[in-house]
N, C-alpha and C positions, 0 to 999 in steps of 0.2 A: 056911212053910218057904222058904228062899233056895234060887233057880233059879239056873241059873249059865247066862250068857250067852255065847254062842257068838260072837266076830266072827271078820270073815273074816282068815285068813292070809295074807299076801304069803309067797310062797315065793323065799329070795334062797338063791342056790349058794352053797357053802361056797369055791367057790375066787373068786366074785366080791366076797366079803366078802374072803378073803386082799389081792385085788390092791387094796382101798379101803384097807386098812392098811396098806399097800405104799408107795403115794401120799402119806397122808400123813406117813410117818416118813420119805421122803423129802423133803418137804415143810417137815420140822421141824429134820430135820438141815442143808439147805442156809440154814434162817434161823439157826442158831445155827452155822454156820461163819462167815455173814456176819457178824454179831455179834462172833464172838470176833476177825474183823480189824478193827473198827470197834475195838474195845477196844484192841490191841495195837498199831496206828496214834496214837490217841488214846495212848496212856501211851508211846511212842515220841515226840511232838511236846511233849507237860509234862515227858522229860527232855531235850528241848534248849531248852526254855525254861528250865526251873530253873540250865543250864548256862551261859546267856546270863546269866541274874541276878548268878551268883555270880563271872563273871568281870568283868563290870560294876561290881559290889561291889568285888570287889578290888583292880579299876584305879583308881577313886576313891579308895580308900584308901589304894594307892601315891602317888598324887597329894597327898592329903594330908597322908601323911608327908615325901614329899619338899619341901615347902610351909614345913612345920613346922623340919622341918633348915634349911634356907637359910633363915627369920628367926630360928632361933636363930644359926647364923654368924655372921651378920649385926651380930644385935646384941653377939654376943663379942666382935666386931672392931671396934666401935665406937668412936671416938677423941674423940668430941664434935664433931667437924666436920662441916659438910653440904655436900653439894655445890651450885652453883648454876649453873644454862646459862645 
């Protein structure tokens, strides 16, 4: 037949157990605060990047339509003659 073996008990308070639970849900909550401004910082800096991109974009673009107009003019107004310095 099976004995059943006795080891010894550590006896912990119930309210010293409260305060280890205490600790660390504080503990858990101050790294996922931090966390959520690591996130919020971060996703704050790639939309002023993406904002930089597309203004970037679009100046080029203005550039190169403006580029496009003046040698189309250009060549509208074209008489056959060249200039020479």
């Amino acid at each position: 037949m099976l004995r059943r073996i006795d080891l010894p008990v550590r006896f912990v308070s119930p309210q010293r157990q409260k305060g280890v639970v205490l600790m660390i849900a504080l503990i858990m909550l101050v790294s996922l605060t931090l966390a959520g401004i690591a996130l919020v910082r971060s996703v704050d800096t790639t939309t002023i990047i993406a904002g930089n991109l597309g203004f970037k974009q679009s100046a080029t673009s203005s550039g190169d339509l403006g580029n496009e107009q003046a040698i189309a003019f250009l060549e509208s107004y074209n008489s056959g003659t060249t200039l020479h310095a």
